[in-house]
VMD Tcl script that draws the C-alpha trace (Angstrom):
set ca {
  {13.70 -4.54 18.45}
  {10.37 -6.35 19.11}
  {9.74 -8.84 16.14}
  {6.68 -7.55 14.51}
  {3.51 -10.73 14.78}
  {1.31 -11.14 11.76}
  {-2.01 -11.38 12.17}
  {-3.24 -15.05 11.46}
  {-4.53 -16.00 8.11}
  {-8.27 -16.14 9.16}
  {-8.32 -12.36 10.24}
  {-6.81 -11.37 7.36}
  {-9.39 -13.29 5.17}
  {-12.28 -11.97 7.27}
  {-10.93 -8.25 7.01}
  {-10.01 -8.67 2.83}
  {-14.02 -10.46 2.71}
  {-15.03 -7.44 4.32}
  {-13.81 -5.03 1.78}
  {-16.10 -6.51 -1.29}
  {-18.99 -4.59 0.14}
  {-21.28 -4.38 -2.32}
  {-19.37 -6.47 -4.41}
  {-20.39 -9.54 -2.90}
  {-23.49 -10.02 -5.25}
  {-21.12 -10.21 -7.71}
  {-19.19 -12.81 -6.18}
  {-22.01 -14.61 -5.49}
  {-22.74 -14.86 -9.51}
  {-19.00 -16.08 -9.75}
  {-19.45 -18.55 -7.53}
  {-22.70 -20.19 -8.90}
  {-21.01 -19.95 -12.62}
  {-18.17 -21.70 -11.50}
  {-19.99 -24.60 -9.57}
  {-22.18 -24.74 -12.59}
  {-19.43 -24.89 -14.82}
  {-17.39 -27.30 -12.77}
  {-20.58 -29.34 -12.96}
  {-20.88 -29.39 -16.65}
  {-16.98 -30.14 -16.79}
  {-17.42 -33.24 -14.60}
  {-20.78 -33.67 -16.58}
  {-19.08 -34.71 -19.43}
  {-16.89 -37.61 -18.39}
  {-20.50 -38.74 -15.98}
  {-22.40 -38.28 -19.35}
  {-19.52 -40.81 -20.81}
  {-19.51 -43.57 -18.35}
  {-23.38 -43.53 -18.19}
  {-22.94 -44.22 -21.77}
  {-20.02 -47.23 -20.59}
  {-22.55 -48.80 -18.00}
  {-25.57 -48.26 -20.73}
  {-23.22 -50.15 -23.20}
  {-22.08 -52.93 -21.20}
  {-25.80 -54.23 -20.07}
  {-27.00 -52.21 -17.10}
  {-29.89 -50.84 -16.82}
  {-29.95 -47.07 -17.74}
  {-33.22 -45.59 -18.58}
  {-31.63 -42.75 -20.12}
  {-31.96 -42.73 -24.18}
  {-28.61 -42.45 -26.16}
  {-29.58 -39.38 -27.85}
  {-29.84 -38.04 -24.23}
  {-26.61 -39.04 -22.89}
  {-25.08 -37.85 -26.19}
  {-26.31 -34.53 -26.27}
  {-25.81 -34.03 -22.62}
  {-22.24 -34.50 -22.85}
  {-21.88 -31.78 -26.29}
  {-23.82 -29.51 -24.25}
  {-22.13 -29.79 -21.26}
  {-18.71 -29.27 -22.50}
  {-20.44 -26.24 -24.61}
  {-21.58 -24.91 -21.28}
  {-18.47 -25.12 -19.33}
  {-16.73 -22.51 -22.01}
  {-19.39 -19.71 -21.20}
  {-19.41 -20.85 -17.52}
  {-16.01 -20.34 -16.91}
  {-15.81 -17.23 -18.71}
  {-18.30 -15.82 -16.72}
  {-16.74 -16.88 -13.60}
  {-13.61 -15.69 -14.39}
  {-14.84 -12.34 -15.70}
  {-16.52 -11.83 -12.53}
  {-13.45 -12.59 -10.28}
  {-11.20 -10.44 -12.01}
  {-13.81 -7.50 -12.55}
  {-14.03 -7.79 -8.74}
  {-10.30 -8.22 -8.17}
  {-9.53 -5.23 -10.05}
  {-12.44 -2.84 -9.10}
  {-11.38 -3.73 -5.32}
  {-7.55 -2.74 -5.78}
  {-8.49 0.70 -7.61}
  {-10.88 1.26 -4.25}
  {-7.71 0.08 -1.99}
  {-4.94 2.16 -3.85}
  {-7.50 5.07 -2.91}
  {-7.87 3.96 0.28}
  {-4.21 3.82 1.06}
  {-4.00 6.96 -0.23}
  {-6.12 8.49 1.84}
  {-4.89 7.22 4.90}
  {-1.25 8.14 4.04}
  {-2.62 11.75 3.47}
  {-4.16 10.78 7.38}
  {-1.27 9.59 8.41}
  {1.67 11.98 6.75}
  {3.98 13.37 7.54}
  {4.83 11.90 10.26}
  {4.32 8.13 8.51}
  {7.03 9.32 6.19}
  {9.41 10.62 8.44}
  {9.81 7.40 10.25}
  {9.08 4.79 7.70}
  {11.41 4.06 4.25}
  {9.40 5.63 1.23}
  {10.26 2.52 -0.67}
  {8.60 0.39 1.88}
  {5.14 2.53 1.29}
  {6.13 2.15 -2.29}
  {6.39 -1.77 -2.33}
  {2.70 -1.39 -0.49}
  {0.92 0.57 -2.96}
  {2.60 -1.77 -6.19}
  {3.69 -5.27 -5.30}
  {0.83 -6.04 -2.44}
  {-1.95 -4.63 -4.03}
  {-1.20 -6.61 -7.18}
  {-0.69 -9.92 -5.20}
  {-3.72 -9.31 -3.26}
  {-5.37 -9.79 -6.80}
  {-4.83 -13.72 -6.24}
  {-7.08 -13.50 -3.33}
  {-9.88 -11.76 -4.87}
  {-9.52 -13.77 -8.52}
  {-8.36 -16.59 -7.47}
  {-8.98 -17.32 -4.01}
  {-12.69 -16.87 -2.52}
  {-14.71 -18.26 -5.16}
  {-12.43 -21.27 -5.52}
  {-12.60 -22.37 -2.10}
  {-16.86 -21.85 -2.20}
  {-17.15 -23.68 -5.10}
  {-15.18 -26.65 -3.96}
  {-17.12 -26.87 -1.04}
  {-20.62 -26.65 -3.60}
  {-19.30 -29.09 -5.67}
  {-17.55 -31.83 -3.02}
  {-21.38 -31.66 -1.78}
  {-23.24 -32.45 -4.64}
  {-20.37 -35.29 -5.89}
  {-21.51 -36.72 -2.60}
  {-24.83 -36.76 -2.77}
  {-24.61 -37.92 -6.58}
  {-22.50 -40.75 -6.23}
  {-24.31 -41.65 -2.86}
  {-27.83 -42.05 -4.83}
  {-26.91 -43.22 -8.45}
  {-23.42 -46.02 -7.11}
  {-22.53 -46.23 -3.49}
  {-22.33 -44.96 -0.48}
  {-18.74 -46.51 0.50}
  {-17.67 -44.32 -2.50}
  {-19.03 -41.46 -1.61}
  {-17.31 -41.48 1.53}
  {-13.85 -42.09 0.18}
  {-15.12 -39.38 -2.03}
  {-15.62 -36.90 1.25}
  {-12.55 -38.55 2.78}
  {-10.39 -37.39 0.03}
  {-11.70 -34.04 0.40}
  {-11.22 -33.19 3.65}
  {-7.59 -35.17 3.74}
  {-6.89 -32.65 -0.22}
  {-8.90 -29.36 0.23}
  {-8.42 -28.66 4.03}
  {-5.57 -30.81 5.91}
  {-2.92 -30.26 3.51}
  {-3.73 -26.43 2.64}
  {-3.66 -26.26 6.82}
  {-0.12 -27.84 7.06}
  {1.24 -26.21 4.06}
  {-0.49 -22.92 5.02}
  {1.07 -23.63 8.57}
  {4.96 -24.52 6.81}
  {4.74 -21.49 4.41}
  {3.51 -18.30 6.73}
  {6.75 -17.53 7.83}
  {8.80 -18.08 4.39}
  {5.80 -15.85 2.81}
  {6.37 -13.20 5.58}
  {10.12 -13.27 5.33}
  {9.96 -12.60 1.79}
  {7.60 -9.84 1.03}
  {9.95 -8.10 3.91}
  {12.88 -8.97 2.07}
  {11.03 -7.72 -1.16}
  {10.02 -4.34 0.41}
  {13.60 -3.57 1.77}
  {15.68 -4.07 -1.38}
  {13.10 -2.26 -2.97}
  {13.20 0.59 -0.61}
  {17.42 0.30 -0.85}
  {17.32 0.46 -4.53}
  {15.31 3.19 -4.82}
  {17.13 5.10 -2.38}
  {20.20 4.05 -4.53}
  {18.55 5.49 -8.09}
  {17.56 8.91 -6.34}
  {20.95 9.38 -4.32}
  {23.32 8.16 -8.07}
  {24.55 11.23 -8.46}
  {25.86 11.48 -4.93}
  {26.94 8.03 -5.18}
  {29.03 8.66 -7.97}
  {30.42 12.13 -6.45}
  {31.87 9.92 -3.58}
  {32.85 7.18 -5.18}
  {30.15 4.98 -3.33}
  {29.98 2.62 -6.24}
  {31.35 -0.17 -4.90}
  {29.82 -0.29 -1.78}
  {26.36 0.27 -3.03}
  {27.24 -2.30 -5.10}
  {28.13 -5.21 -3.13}
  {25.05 -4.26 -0.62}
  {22.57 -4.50 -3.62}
  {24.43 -7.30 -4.64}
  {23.82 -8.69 -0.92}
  {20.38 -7.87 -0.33}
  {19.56 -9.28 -3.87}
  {21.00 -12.45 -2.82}
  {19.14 -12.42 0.90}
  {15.41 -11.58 -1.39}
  {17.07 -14.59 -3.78}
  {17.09 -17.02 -0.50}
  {13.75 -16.19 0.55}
  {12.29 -16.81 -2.83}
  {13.93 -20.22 -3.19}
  {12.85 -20.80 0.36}
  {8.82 -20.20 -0.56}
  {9.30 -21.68 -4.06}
  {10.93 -25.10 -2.35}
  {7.80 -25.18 0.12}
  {5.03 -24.53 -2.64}
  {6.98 -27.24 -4.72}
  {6.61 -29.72 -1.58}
  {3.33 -28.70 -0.81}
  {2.58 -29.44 -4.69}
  {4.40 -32.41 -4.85}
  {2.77 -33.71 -1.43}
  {-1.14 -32.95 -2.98}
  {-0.82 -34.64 -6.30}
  {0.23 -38.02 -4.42}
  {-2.58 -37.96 -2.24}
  {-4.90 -37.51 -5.30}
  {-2.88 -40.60 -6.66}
  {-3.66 -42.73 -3.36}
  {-7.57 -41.39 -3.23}
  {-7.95 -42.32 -6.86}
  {-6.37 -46.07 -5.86}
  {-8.45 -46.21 -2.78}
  {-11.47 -45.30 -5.09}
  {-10.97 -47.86 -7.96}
  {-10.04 -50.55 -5.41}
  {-13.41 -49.56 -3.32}
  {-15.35 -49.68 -6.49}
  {-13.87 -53.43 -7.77}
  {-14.66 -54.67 -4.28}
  {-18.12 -53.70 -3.96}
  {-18.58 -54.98 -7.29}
  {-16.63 -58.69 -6.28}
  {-18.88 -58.74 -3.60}
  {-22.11 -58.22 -5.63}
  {-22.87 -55.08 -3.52}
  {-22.47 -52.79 -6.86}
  {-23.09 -53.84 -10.98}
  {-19.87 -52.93 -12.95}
  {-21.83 -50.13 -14.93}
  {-22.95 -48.01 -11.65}
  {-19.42 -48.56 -10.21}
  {-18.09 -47.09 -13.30}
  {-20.42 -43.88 -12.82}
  {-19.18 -43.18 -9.15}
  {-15.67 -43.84 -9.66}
  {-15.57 -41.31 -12.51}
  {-17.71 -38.65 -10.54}
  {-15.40 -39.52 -7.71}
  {-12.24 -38.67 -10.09}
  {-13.55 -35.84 -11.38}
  {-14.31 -34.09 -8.01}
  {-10.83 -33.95 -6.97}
  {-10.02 -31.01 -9.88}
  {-11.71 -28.42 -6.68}
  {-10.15 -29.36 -3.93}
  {-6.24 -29.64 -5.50}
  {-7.38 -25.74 -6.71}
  {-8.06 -25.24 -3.13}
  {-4.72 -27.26 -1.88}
  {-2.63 -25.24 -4.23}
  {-3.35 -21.55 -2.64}
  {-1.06 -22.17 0.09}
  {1.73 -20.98 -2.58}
  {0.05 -18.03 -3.12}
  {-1.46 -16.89 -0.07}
  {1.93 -17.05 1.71}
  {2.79 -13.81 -0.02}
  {-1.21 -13.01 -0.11}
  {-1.54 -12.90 3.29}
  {1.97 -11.08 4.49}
  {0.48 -8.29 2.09}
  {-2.82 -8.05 3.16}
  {-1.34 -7.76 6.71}
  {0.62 -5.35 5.56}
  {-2.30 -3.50 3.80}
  {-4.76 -3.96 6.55}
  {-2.51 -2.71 9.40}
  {-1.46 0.58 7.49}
  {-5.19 0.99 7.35}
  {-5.59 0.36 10.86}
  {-3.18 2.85 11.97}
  {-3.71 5.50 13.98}
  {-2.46 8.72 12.87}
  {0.03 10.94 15.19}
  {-2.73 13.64 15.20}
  {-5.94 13.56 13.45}
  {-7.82 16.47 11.08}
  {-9.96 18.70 13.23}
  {-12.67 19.62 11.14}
  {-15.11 20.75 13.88}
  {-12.95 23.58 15.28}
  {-12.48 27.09 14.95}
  {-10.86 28.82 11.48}
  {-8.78 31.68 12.66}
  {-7.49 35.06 10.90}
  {-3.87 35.13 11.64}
  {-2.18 38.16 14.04}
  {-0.07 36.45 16.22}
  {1.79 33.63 17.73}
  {1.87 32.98 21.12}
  {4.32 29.46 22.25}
  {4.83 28.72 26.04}
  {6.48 26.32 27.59}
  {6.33 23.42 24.47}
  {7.56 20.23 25.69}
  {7.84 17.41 22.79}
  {9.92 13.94 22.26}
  {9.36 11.64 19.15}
  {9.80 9.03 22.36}
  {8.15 9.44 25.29}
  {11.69 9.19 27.10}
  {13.83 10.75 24.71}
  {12.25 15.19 24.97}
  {13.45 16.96 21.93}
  {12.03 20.21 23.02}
  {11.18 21.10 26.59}
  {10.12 24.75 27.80}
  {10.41 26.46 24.71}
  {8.52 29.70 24.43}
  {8.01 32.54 21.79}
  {6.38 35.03 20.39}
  {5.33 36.91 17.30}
  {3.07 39.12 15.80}
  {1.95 40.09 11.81}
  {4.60 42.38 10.52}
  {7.22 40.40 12.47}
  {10.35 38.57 11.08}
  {11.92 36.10 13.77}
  {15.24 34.06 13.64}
  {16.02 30.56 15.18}
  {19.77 29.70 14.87}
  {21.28 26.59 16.51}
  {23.13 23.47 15.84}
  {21.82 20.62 13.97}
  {19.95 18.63 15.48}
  {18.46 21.12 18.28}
  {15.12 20.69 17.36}
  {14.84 23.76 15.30}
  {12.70 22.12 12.32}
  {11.09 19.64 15.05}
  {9.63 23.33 16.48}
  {8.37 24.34 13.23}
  {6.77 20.89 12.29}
  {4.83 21.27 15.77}
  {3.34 25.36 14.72}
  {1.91 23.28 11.63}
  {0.57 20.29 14.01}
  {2.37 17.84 12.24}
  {3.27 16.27 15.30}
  {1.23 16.13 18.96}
  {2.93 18.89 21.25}
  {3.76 16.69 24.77}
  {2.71 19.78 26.83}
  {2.72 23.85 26.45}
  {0.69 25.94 24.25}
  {0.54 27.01 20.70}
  {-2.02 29.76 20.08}
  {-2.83 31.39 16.84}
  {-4.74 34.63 17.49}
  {-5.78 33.23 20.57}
  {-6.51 30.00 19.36}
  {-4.81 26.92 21.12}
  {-3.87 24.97 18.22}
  {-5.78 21.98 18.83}
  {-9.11 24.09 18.66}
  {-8.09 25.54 15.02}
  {-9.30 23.35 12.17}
  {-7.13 22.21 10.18}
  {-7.29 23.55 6.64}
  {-7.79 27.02 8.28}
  {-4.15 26.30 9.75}
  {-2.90 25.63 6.83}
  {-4.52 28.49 5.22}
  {-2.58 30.76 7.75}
  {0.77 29.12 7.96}
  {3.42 27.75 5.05}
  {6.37 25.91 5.33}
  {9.33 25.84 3.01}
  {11.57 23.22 4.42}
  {15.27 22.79 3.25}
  {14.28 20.47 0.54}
  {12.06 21.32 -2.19}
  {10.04 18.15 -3.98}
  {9.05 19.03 -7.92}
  {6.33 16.91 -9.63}
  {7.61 16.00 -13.03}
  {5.19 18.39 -14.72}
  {5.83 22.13 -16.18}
  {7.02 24.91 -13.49}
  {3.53 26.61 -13.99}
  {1.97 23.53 -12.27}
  {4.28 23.19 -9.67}
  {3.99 26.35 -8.67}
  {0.06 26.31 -8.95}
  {0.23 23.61 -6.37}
  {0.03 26.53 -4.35}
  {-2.71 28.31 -5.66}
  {-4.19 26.84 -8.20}
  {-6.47 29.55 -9.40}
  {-3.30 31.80 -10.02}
  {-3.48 34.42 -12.76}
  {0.28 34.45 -14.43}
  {0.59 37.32 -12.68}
  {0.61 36.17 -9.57}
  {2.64 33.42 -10.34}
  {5.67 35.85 -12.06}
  {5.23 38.08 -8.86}
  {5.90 35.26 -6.58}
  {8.83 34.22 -8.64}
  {9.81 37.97 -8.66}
  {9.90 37.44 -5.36}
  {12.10 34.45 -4.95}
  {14.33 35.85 -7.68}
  {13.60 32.73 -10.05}
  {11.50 35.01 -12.36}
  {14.67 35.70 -14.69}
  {15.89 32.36 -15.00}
  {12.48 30.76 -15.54}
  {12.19 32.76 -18.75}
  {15.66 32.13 -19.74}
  {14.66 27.87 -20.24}
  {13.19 27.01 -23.28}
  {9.66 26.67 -22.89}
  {9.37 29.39 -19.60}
  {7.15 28.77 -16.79}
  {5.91 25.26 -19.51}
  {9.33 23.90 -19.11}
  {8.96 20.28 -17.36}
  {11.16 20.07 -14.23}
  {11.87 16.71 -14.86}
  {11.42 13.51 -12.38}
  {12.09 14.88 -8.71}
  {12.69 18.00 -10.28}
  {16.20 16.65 -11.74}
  {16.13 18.90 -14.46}
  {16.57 22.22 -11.73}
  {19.27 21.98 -9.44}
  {18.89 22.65 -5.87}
  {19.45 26.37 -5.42}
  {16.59 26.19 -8.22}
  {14.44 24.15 -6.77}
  {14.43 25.59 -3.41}
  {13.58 28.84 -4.74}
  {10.69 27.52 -6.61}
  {9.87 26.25 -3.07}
  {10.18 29.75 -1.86}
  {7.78 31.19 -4.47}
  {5.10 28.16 -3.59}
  {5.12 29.80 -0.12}
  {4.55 33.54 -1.35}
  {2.12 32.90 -3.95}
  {0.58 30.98 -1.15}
  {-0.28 33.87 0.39}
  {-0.31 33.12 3.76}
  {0.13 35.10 6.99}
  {3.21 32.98 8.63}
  {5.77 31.67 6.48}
  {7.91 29.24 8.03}
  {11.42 29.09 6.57}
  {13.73 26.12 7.99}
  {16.94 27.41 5.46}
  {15.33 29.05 2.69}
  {18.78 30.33 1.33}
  {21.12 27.65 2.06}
  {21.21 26.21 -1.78}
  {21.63 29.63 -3.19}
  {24.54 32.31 -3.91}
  {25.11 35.23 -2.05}
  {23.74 36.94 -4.51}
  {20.17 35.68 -4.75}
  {20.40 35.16 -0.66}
  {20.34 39.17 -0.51}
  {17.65 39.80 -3.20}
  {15.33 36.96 -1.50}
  {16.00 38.44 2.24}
  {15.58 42.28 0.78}
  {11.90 40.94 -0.62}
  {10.73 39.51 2.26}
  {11.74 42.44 4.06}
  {9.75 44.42 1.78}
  {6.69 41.86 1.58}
  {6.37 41.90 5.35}
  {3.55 44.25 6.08}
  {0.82 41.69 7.13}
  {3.01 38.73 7.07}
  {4.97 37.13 9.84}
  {8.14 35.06 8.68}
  {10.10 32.80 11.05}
  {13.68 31.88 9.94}
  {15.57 28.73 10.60}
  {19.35 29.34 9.39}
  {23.10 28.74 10.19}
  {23.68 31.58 7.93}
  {24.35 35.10 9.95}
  {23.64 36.62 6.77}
  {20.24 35.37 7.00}
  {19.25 36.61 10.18}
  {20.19 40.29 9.16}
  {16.80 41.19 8.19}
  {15.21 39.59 11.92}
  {13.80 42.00 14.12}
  {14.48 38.79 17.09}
  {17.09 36.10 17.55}
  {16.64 32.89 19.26}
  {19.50 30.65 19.76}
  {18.11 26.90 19.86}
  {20.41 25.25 23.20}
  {19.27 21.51 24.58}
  {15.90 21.95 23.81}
  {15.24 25.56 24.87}
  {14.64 28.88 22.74}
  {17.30 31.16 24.33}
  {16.80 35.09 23.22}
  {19.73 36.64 21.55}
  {20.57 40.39 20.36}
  {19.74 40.79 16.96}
  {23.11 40.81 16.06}
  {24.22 37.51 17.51}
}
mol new
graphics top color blue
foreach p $ca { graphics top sphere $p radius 0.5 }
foreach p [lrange $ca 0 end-1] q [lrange $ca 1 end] { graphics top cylinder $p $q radius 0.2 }
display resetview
């Protein structure tokens, strides 16, 4: 398998930068609070060796009173300063991840269902949790750190260049550039891959672990335990490994920046006692510049220390910025033609999930309102594959689907799925009362539309049974239903629906013989205007079709109703 590339660390700053839209006014006022306020932090210590070079004889103009106050009203202004800095980076931060939650939300619903049929849900998961939250420490703690180093660096320069020394204010920039941008490179450059490996690592256990809580009951069934068990236990250590592996390169990268401060702050002082030996600079002004100079490295080790975090930052901003670059397997048509349905018309369908791997190939059928068709075949035939193409879930390769006419690709598509329904083998409850689960359907529904549906799935009876009725909750992933129950919940989604062609890819297979007849005797009934096309294994099932196609390497072949 081709190793997937991440895209490099400037593109995915440029494409996170271009998300604060009009939110860039407010990080504008974050970044002039924080200069300010990184100003009146340094202003303080300036404030007190003006005061030093005033006390030991040079000649400072400024009053005491002046140099006193300055330095209480600094320190009084860096408190509101950095509040409002940090008010404004996190109001941005968090606005921004509401905005991107709905954004990956929407381009799931773009991209589903075929995103979810070939990626792990705890993968998407992971995306819409764990990345969005770390790509808080870019917004908060990343942009306006890295402008208001650069702001601040400038003015220390041009301060201690007028008022001490230019020599100073060049070890000054020196230590800059060597602090705030070599190191972050080489660190940046060290950590990408160890940040990469591990919010992969991250997403897979969590995708394995929540496949593990959902599947427990099977697990237990089959006495799967211990294996799950000693794979959590190894992918927990392999996510363990990766961690250690990013933690010993920020502690490095750490370790590596506070020792260059050291040396610049050495080079400083010894620059400082020179130029004074030499006569070139009074002890008082060399005091001023080597404090401003000490003071202005507090920006740039901010800026040397994101490394760390932008190691994971950036592997989930890639992550986030590619799903949202993704383009879908077929796209909404909105500028098409709504249709009535009265037939079906399939010819010669050709489709593959791989361009060199055909699932389907010729496959051809017909059917009209009224109509109740069967599809038998072994698992694996492409039986549901045909049915996810009538709803244009997937691209047909080649062939033609036409709804009243229609090719499928002209009809839009919330007309299309105002004509057709699927009930698919497995039925997914919210964990919210039946009532709204069913409403999911139609959520206008008078109650007795909603009992005549379940009527007509014959879950009516044991709906009123439960405690609360159609208010009982059905539990997370409908756990409190079991799966007979469930899938005939699904059933009476599809009827209350109320649409014309009701797909059913085994509608009875989780339910007794029993219910099977009373189900297969009401869509009998129920099939005046409606067309129903039945996906089964069951021979029981297929009683009630007027056709029988047997699914065989890719092909629809017609069978006797009896088959």
């Amino acid at each position: 398998m081709k190793e997937e590339v991440r895209m490099s660390g400037a593109k995915i700053m440029a494409g996170l930068i271009v998300m604060l839209g009009s939110f860039a006014y407010i990080l504008l006022l974050a970044v002039l609070n924080g200069s300010l306020g990184m100003v009146c932090a340094m202003g303080v210590t300036i404030f007190g060796a003006v005061g030093v070079a005033k006390a030991i004889g040079d000649v400072i103009a400024i009053p005491w009173a002046v140099i006193i106050c300055g330095a209480i009203l600094c320190g009084v202004a860096r408190g509101g300063l950095r509040y409002l800095e940090q008010y404004s980076n996190h109001y941005i931060a968090f606005k921004l991840l509401a905005i991107l939650r709905d954004k990956i939300f929407g381009k799931l619903r773009e991209l589903c269902p075929a995103k979810l049929e070939s990626e792990q849900k705890g993968s998407i998961i992971a995306m819409l949790t764990s990345d969005i939250e770390t790509l808080e420490v870019f917004y908060a703690h990343t942009i306006s750190p890295i402008c208001i180093a650069v702001i601040v660096e400038l003015a220390v320069f041009i301060f201690v260049a007028l008022t001490s020394s230019i020599y100073l204010a060049l070890v000054a920039l020196v230590g800059d550039l060597v602090i705030g941008v070599l190191l972050p490179l080489i660190s940046s450059s060290r950590m990408k891959a160890a940040g990469v490996n591990y919010r992969k690592e991250f997403a897979s256990f969590n995708a394995y672990f929540l496949d593990s809580i959902k599947g427990i009951m099977d697990i237990v069934l089959y006495g799967g335990q211990g294996r799950r068990k000693e794979e959590v236990d190894r992918r927990s250590e392999d996510l363990l490994k990766e961690t250690k592996t990013l933690k010993r390169e920020t502690t490095k990268a750490s370790s590596l920046t506070e020792a260059m401060v050291s040396v610049f702050i050495l080079i400083t002082l010894a620059v400082g006692l020179l130029l004074v030996a030499q006569g070139l600079l009074s002890p008082g002004h060399m005091v001023i510049g080597v404090v401003a100079v000490f003071g202005s490295f507090g920006p740039v080790i901010s800026v040397s220390a994101l490394p760390g975090n932008l190691a994971q930052t950036f592997a989930s901003g890639d992550r986030v910025l590619k799903l949202l670059d993704e383009e879908p397997a077929v796209r909404e048509i909105t500028n098409g033609k709504d249709i009535s349905f009265e037939n079906l018309d399939v010819k010669d369908v050709g489709f593959g999930y791989d361009a060199d791997i055909p699932v389907l190939g010729g496959v051809s059928l017909n059917i009209n309102a009224g109509e109740i068709v069967g599809i038998v075949g072994e698992s694996g035939s492409g039986k549901s594959t045909l049915l996810k193409l009538l709803l244009r879930f997937w691209q047909k390769n080649e062939g033609e689907i036409k709804y009243s006419g229609t090719e499928i690709e002209d009809v839009n598509t919330e007309s299309l799925l105002e004509n057709v329904t699927m009930v698919s083998q497995s039925t997914y409850l919210f964990d919210d009362t039946i009532e709204e689960n069913l409403r999911i359907a139609k959520p206008d529904a008078t109650q007795e539309e909603l009992e005549a549906a379940c009527r007509q799935a014959s879950i009516h009876d044991f709906i009123m049974k439960m405690p609360d009725g159609y208010a009982t909750r059905a539990g997370v992933m409908g756990d409190n239903l079991s799966a007979g129950e469930k899938q005939r919940i699904g059933l009476a989604r599809a009827f209350l629906r109320g649409s014309r062609l009701v797909l059913l890819d085994e509608p009875t297979s989780n339910v007794d013989s029993i219910n099977e007849g009373i189900i297969l005797s009401s869509i009998a009934a129920n099939r005046k205007d409606v067309a129903y096309i039945l996906v089964s294994h069951r021979a029981s099932t297929m009683a009630i079709a007027d056709r029988i196609y047997r699914m065989e390497g890719g092909k629809l072949i017609s069978n006797s109703p009896n088959c």
